[in-house]
Backbone as a chain_set.jsonl record, in Angstrom:
{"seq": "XXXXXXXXXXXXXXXXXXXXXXXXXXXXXXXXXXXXXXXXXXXXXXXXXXXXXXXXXXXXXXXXXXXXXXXXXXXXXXXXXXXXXXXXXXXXXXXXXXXXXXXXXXXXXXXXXXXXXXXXXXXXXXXXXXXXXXXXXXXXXXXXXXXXXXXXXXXXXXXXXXXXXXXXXXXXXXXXXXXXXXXXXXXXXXXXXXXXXXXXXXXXXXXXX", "coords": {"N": [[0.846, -1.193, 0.0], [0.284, 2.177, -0.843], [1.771, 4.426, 1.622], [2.366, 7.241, 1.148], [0.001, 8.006, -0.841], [-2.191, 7.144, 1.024], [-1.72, 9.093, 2.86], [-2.044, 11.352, 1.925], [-4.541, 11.545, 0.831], [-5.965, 11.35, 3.713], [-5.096, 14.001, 4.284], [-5.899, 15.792, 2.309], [-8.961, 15.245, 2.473], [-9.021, 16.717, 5.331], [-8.591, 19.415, 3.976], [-10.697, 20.145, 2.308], [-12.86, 19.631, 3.743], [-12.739, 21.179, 5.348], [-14.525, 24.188, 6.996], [-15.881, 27.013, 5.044], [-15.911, 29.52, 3.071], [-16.602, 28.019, 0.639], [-18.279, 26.499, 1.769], [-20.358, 27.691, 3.035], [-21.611, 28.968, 0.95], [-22.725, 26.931, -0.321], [-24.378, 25.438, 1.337], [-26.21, 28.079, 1.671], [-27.387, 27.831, -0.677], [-28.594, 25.467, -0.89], [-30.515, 25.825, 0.911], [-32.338, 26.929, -0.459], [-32.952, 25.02, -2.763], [-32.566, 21.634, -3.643], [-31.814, 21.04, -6.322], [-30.321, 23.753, -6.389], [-28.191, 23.4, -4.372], [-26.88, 20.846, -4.987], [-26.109, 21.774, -7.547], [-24.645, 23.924, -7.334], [-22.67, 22.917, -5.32], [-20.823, 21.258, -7.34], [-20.444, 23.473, -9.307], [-18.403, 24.578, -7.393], [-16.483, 22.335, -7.095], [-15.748, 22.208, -9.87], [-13.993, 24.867, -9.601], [-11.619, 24.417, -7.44], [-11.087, 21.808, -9.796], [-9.768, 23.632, -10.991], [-7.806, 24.906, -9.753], [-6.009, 22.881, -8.885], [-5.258, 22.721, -11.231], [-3.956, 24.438, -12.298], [-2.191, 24.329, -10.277], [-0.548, 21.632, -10.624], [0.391, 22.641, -13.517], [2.028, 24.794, -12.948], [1.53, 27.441, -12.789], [0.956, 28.408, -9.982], [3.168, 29.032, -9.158], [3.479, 31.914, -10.169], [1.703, 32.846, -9.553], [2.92, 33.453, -6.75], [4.914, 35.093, -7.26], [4.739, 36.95, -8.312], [3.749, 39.788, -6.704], [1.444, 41.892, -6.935], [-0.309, 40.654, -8.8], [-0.983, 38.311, -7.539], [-2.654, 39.72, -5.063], [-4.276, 41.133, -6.438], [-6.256, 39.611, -7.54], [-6.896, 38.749, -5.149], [-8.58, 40.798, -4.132], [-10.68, 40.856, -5.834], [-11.642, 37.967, -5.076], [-12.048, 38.596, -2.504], [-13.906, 40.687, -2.888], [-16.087, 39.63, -4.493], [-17.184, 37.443, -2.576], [-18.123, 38.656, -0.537], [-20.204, 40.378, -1.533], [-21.789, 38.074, -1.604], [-22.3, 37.333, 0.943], [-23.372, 39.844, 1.588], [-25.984, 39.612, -0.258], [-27.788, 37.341, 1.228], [-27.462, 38.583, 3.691], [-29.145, 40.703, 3.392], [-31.468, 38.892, 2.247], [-32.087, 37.872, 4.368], [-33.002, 39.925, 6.005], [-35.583, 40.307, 4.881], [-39.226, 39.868, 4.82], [-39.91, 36.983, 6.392], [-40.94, 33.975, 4.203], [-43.627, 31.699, 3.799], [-43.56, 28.804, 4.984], [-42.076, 26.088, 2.739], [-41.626, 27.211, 0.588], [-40.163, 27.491, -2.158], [-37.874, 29.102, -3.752], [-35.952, 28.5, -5.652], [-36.89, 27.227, -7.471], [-36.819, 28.561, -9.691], [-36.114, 29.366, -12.931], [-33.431, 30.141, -13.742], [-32.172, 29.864, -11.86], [-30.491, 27.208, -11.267], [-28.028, 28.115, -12.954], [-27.136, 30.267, -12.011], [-26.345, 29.382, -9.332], [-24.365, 27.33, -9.623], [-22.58, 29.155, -11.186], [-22.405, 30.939, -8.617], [-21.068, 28.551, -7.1], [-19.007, 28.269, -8.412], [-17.565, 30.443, -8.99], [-17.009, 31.269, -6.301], [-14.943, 29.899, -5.328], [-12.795, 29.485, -8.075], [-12.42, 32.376, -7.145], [-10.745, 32.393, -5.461], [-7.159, 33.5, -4.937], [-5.29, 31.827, -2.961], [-5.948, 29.325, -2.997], [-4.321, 27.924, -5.328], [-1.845, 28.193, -4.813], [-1.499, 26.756, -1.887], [-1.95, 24.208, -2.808], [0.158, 23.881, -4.477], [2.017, 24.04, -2.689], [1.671, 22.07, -1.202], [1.058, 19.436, -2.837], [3.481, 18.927, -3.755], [4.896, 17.188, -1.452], [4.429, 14.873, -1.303], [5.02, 13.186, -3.279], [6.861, 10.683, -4.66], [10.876, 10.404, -3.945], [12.331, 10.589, -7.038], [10.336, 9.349, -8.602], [8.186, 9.774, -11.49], [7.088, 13.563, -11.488], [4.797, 14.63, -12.876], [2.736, 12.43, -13.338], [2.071, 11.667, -11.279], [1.215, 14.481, -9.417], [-0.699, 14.892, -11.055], [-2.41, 12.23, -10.165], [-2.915, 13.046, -7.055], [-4.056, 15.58, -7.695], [-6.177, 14.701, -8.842], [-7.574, 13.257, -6.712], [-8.357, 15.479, -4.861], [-10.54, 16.949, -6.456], [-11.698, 14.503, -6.522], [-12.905, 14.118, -4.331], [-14.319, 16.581, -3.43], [-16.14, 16.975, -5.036], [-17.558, 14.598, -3.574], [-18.009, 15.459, -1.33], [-19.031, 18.416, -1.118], [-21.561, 17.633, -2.435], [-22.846, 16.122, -0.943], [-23.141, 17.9, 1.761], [-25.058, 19.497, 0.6], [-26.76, 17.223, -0.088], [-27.579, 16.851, 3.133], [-28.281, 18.675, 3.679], [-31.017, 19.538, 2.548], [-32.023, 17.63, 2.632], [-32.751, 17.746, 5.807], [-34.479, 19.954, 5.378], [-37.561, 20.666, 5.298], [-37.398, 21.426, 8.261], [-35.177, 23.317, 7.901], [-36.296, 24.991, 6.561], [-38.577, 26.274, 7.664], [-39.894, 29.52, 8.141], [-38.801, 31.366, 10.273], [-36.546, 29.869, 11.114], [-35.451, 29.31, 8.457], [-34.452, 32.529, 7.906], [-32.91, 32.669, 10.141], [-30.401, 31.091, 9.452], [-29.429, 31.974, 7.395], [-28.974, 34.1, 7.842], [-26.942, 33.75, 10.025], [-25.142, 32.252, 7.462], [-24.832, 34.272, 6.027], [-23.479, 36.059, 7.651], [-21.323, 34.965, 7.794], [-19.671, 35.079, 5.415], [-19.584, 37.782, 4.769], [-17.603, 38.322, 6.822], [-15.767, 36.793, 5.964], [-15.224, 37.471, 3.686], [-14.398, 40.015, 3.857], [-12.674, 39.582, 5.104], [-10.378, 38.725, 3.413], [-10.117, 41.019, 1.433], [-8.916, 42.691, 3.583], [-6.484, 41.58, 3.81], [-5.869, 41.638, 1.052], [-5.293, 44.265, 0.45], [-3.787, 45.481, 2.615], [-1.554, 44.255, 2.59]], "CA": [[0.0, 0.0, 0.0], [1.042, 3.526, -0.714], [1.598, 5.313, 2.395], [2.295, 8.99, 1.364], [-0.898, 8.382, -0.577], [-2.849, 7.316, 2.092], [-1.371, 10.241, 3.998], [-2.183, 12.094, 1.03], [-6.006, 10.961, 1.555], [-6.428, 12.124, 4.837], [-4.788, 15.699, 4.269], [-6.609, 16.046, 1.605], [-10.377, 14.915, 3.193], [-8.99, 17.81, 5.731], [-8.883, 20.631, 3.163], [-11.83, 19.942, 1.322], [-14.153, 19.725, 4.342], [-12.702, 22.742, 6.42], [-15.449, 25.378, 6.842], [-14.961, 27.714, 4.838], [-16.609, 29.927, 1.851], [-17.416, 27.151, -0.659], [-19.416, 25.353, 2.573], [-21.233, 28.399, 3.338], [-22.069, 28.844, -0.4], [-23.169, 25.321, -0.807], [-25.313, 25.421, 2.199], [-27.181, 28.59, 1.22], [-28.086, 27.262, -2.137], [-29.115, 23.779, -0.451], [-31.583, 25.738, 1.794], [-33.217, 26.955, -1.765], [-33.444, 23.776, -3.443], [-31.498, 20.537, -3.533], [-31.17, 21.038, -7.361], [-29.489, 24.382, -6.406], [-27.198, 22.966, -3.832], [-25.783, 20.58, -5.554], [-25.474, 22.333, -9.147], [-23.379, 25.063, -6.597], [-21.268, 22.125, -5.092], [-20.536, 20.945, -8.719], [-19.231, 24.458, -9.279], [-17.189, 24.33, -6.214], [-15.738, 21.328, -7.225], [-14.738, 22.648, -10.964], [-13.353, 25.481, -9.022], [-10.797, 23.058, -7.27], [-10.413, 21.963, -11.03], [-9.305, 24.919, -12.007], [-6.822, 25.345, -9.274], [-5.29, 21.705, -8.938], [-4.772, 22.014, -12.571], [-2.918, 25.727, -12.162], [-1.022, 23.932, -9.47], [0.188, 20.703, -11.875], [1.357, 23.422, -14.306], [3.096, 25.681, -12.315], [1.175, 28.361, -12.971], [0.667, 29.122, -9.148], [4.422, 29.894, -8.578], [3.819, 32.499, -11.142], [1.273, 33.704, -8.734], [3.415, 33.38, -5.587], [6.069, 35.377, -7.941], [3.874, 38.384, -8.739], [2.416, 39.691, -5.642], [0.858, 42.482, -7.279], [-1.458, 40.144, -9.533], [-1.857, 37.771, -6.317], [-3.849, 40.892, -4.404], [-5.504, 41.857, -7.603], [-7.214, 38.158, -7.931], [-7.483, 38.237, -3.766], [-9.402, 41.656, -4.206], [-11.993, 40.222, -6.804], [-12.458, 37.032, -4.851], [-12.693, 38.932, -1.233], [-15.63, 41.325, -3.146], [-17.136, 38.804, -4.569], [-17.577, 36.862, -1.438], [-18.815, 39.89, 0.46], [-21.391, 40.517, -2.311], [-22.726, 36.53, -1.469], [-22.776, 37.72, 2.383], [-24.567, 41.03, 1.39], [-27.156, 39.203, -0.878], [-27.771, 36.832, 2.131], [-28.389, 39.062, 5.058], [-30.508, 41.106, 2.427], [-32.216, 37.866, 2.015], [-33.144, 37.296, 5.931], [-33.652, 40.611, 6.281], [-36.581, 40.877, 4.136], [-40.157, 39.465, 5.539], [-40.679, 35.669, 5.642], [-41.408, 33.32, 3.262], [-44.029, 30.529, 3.951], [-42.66, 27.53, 5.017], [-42.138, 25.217, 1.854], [-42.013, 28.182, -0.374], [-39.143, 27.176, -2.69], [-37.63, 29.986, -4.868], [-34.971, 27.604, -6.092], [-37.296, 26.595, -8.809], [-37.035, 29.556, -11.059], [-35.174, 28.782, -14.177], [-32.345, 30.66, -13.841], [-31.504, 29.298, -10.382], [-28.858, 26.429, -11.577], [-26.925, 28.576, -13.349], [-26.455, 31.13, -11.113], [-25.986, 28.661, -8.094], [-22.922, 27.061, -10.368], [-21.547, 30.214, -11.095], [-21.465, 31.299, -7.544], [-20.136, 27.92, -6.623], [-17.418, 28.323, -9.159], [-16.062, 31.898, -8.845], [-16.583, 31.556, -4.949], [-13.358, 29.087, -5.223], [-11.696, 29.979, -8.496], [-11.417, 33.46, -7.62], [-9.572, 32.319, -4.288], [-5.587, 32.806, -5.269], [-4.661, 31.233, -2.202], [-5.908, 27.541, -3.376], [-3.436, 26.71, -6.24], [-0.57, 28.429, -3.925], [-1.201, 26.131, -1.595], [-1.611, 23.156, -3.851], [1.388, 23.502, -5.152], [3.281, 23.756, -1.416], [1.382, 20.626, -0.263], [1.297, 18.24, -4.039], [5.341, 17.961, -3.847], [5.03, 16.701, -0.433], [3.537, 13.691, -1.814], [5.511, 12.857, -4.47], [8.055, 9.948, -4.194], [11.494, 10.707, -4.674], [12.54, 9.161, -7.799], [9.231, 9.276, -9.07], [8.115, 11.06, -12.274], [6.369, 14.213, -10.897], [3.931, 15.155, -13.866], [1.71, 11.682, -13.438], [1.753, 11.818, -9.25], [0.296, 15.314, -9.299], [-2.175, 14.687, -11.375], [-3.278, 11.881, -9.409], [-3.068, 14.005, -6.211], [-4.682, 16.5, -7.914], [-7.753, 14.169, -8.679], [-8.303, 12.761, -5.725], [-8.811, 16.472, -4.104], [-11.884, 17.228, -6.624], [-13.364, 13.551, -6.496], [-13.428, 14.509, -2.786], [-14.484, 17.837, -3.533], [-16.926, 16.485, -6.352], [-18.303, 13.244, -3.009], [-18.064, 16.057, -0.081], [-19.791, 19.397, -1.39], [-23.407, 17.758, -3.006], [-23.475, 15.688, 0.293], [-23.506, 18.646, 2.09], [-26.404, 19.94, -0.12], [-27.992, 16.874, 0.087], [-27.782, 16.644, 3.906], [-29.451, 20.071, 4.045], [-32.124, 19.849, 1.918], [-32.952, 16.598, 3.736], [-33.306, 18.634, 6.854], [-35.007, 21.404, 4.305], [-38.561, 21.17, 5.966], [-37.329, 22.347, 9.66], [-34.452, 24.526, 8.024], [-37.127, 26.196, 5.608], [-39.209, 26.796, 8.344], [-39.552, 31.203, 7.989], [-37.87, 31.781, 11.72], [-35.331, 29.087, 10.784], [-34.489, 30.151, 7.296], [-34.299, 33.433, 8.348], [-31.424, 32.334, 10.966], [-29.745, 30.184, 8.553], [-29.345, 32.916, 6.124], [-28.554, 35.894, 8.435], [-25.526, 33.237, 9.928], [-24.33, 32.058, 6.065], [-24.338, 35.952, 5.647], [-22.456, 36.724, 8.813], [-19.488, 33.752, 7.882], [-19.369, 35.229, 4.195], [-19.252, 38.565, 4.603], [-16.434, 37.967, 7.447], [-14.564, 36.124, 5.039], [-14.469, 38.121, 2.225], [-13.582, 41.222, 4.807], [-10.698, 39.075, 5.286], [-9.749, 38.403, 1.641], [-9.924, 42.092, 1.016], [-8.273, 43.463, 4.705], [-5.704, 41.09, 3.442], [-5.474, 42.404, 0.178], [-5.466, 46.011, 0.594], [-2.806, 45.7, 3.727], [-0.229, 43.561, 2.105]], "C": [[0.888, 1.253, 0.0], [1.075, 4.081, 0.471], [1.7, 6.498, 2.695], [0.854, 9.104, 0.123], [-2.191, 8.612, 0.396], [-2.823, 8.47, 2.877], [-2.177, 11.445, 3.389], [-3.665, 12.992, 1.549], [-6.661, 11.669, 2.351], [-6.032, 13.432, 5.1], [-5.609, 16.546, 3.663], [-8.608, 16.316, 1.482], [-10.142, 16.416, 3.766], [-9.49, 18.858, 5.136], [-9.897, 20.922, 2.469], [-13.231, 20.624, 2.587], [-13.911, 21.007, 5.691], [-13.639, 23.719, 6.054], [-14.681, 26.594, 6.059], [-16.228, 28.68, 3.607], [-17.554, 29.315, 1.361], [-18.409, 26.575, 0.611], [-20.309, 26.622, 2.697], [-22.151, 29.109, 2.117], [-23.298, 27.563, -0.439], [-24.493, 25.396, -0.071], [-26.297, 26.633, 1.721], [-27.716, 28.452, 0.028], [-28.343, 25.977, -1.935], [-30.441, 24.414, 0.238], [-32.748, 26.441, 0.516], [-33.683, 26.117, -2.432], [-32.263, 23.085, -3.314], [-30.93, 20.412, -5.097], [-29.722, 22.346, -7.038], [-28.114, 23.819, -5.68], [-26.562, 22.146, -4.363], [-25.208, 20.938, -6.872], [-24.088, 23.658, -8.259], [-22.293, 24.464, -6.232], [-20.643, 21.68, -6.145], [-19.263, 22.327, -9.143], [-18.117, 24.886, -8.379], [-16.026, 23.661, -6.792], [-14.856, 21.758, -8.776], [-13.749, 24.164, -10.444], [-11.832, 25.23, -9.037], [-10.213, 22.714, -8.766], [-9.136, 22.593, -11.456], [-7.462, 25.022, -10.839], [-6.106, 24.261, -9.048], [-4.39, 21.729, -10.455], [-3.611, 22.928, -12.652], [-1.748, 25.446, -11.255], [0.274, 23.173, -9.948], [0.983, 21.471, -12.374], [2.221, 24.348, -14.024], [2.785, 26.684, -11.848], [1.32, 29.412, -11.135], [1.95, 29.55, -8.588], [4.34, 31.249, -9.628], [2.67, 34.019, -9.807], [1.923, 34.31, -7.375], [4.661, 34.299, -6.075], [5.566, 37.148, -7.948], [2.882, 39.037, -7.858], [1.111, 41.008, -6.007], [-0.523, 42.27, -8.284], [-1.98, 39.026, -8.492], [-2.83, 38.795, -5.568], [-4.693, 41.378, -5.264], [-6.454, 40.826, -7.36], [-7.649, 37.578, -5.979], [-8.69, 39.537, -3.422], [-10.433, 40.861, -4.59], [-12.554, 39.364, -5.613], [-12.948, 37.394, -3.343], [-14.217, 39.326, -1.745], [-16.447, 40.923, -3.893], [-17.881, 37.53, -3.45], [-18.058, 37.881, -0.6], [-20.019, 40.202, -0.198], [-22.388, 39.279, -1.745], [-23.484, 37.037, -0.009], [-23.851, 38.699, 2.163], [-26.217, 40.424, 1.392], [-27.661, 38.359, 0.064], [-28.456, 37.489, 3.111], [-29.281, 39.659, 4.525], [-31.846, 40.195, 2.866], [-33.255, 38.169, 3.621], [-33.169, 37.947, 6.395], [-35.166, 40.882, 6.171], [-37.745, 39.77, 5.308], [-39.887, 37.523, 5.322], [-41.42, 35.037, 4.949], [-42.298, 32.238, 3.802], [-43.171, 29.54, 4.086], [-42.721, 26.725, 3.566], [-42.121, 25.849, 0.601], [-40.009, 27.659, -0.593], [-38.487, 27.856, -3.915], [-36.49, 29.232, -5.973], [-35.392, 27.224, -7.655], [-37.371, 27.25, -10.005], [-35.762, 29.217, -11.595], [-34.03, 29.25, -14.164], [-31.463, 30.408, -12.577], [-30.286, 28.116, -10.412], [-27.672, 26.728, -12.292], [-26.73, 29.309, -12.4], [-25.67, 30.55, -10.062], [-24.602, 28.013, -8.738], [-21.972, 27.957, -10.494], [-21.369, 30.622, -9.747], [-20.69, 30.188, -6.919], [-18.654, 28.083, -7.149], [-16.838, 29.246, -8.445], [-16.166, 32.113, -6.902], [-15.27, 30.791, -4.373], [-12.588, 29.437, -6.369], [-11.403, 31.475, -8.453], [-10.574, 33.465, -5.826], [-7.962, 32.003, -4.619], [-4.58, 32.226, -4.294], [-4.711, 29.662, -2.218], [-4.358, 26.68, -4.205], [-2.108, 27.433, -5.255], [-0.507, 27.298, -2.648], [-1.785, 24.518, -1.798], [-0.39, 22.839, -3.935], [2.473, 23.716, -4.304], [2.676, 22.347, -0.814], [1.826, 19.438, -2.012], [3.001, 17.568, -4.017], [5.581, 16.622, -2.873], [4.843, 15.162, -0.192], [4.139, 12.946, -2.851], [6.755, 12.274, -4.428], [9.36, 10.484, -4.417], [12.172, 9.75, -5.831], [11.536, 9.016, -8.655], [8.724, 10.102, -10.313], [6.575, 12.056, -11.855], [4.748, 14.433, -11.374], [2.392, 14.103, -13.413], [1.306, 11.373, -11.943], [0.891, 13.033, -9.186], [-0.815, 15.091, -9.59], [-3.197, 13.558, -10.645], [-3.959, 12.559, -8.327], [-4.265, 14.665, -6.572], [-6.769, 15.628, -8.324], [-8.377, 13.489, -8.057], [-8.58, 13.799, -4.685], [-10.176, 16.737, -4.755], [-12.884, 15.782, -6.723], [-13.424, 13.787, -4.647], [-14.331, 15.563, -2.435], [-16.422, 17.071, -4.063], [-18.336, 15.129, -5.071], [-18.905, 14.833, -1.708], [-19.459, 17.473, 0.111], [-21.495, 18.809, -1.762], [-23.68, 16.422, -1.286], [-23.729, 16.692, 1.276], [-24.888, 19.247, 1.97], [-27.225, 19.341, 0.012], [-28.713, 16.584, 1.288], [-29.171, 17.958, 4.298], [-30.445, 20.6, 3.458], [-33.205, 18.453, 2.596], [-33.387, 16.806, 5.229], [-34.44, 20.053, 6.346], [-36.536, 21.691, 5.429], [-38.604, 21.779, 7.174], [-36.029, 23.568, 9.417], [-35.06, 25.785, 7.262], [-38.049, 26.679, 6.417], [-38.815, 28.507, 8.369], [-38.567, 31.483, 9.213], [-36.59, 30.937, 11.476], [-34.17, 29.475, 9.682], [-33.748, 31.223, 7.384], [-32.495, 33.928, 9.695], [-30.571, 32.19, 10.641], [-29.108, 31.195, 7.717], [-28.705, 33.916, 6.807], [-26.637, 34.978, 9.062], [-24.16, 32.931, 8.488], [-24.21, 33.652, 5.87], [-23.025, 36.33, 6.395], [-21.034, 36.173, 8.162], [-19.152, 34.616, 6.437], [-19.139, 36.529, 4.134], [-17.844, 39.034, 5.985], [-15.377, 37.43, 6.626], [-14.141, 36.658, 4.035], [-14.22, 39.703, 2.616], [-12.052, 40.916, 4.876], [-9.782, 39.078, 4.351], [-9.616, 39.685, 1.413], [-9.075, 43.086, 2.002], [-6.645, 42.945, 3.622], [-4.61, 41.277, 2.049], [-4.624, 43.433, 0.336], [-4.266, 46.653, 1.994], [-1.344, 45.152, 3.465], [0.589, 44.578, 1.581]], "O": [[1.933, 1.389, 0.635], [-0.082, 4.481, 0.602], [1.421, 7.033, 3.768], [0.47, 10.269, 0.015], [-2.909, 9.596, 0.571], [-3.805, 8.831, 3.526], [-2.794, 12.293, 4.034], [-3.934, 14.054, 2.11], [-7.607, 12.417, 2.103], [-6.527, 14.038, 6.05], [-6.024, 17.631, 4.071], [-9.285, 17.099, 0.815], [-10.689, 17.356, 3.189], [-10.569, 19.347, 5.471], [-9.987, 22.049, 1.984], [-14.076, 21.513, 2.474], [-14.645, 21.475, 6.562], [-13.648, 24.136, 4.896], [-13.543, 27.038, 6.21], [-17.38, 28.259, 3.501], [-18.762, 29.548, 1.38], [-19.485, 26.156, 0.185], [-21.396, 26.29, 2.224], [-23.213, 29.692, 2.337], [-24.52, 27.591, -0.584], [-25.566, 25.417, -0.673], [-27.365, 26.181, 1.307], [-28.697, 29.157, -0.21], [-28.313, 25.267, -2.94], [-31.451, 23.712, 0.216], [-33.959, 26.375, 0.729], [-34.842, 26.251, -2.824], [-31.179, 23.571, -2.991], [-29.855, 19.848, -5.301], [-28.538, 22.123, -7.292], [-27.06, 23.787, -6.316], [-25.372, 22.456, -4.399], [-24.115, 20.552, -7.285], [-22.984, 24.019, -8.667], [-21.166, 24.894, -6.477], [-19.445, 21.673, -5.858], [-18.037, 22.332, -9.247], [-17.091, 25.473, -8.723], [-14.91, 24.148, -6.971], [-13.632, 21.672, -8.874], [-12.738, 24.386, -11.11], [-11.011, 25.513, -9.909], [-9.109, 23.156, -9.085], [-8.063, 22.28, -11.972], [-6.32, 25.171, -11.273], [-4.974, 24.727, -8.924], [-3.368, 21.12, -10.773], [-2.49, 22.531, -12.968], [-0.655, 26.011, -11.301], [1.456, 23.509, -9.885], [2.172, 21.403, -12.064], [3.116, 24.698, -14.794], [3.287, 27.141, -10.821], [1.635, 30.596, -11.018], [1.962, 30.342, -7.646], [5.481, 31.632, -9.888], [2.793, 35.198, -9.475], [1.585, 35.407, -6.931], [5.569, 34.305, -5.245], [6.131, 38.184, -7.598], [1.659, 39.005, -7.99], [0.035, 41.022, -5.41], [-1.413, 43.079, -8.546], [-3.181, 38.756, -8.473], [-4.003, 38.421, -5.593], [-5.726, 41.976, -4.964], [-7.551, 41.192, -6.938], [-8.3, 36.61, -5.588], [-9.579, 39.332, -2.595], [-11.069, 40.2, -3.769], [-13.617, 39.688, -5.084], [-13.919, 36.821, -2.849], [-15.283, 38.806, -1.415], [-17.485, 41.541, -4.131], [-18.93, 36.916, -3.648], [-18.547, 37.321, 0.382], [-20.997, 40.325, 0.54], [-23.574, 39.483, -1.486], [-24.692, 37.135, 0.205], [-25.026, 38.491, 2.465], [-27.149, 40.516, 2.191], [-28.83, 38.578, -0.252], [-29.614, 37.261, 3.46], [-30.411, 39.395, 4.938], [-32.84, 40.527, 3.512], [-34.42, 38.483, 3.864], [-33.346, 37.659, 7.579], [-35.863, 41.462, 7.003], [-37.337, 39.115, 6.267], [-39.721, 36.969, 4.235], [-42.61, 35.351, 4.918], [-41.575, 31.561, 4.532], [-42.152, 29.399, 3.409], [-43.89, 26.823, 3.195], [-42.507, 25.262, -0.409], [-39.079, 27.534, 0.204], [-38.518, 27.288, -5.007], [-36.4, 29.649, -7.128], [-34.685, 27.011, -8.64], [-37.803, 26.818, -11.073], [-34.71, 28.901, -11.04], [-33.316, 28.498, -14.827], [-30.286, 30.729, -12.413], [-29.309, 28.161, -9.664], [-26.64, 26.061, -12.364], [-25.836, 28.84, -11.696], [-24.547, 30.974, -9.787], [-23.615, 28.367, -8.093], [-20.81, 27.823, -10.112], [-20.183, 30.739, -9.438], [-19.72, 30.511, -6.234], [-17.568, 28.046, -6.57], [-15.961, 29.145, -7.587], [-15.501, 32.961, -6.307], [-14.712, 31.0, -3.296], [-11.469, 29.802, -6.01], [-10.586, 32.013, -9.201], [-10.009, 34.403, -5.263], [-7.456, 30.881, -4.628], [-3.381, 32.098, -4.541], [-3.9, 28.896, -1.697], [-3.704, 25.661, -3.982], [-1.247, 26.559, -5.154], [0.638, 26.925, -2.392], [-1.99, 23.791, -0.826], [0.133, 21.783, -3.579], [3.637, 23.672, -4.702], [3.305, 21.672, 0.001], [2.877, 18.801, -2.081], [3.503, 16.454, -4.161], [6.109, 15.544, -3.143], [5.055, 14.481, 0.811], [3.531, 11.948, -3.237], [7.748, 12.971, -4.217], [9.234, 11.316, -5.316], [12.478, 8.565, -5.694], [11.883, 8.441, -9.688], [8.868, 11.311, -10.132], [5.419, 11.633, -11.863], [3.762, 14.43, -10.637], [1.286, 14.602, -13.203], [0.236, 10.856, -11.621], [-0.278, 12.778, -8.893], [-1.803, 15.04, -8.857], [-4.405, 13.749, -10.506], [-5.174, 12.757, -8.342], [-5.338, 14.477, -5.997], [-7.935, 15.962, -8.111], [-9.472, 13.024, -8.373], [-9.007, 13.374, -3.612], [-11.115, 16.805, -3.961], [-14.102, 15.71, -6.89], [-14.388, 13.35, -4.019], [-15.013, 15.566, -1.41], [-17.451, 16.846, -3.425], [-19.48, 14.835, -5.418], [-20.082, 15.037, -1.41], [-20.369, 17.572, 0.934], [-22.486, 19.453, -1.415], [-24.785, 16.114, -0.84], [-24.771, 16.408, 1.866], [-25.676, 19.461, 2.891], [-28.351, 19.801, 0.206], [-29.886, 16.213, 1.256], [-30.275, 18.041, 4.836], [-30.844, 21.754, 3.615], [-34.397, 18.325, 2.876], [-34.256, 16.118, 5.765], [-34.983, 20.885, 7.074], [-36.618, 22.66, 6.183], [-39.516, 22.564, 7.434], [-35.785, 24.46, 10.229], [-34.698, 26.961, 7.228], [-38.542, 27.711, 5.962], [-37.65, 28.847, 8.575], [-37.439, 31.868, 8.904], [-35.528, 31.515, 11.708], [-32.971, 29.749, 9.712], [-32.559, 31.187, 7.067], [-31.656, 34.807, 9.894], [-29.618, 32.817, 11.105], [-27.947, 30.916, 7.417], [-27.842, 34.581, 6.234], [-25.526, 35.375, 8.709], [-22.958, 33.194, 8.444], [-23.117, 34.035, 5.453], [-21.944, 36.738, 5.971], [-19.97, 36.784, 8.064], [-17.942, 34.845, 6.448], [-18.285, 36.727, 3.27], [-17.261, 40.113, 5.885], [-14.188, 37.726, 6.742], [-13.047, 36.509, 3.489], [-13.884, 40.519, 1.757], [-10.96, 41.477, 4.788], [-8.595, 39.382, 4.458], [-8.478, 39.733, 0.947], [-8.574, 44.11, 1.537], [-5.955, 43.704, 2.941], [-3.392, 41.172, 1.908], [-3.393, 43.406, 0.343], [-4.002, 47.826, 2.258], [-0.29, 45.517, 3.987], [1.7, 44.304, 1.126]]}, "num_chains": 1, "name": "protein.A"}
């Protein structure tokens, strides 16, 4: 048995399922519909894609090289994560909705919920940076690097790809006591709170560097 994949494995489980953005994404487009939640974890997961693959190629020392286009691409993805928070407490500001009242179902609801899963992870430039300080770590010596990453790298989004629509589907299977109006309403004003905290951070972070 491999044992720096195995190790791999369980580092990897870690990073995926740490609270974080993409969960607080996921979850407010699970308490809309279970199509939304998982078409949002989907985009999560090509997210991930995007940045495993930028890792493989190098690309993210290019970011770790250029700190002036790293804070540009940590701007974007702070104020677009502060926008999610906004639209959020908005949300559970406004009056309650009937219980069972499911806005999820308007047609334009799985794209959007994809796109914010996506760009709420690829516009994080701290993923493929640290990708590409953990993927070496993993990689025998001796070994040719090119076809190890890429495994690596695809056993973070089929984790990504098993972890995120279970999320969605856990919380749409709780849906009738989390759609409850006083509930939702909770649910929504907290996913606000974590998201617009986080993308305060992404932009303090920015803007102070």
């Amino acid at each position: 048995m491999d044992a720096q994949l195995v190790a791999f494995t369980g580092v990897a489980a870690g990073m995926v399922a740490m609270p974080g953005a993409d969960f607080a994404v996921v979850v407010r487009n699970a308490l809309t519909s279970r199509r939304a939640g998982v078409t949002c974890a989907i985009g999560v997961a090509g997210g991930l894609l995007i940045h495993t693959a930028l890792a493989v190629a190098g690309v993210a020392a290019v970011l770790a090289a250029v700190p002036t286009l790293f804070r540009a691409l940590q701007l974007m993805g702070g104020a677009y994560v502060l926008y999610l928070g906004y639209r959020a407490l908005r949300s559970a500001a406004r009056a309650p909705r009937r219980a069972g009242a499911r806005d999820g179902q308007e047609p334009a609801a799985s794209g959007g919920s994809l796109r914010q899963g996506f760009l709420t992870n690829a516009l994080n430039p701290k993923a493929p940076i640290t990708f590409l300080s953990v993927l070496p770590q993993f990689v025998p010596a001796g070994s040719p690097a090119m076809p190890r990453t890429l495994l690596l790298a695809s056993i973070i989004v089929a984790m990504a790809l098993a972890w995120f629509p279970a999320v969605a589907l856990l919380v749409d299977r709780l849906g009738r006591w989390l759609r409850e109006p006083r509930t939702a309403r909770a649910v929504e004003g907290c996913t606000g709170a974590a998201l617009s905290v986080l993308g305060l951070v992404l932009v303090t972070e920015a803007l102070v560097a």
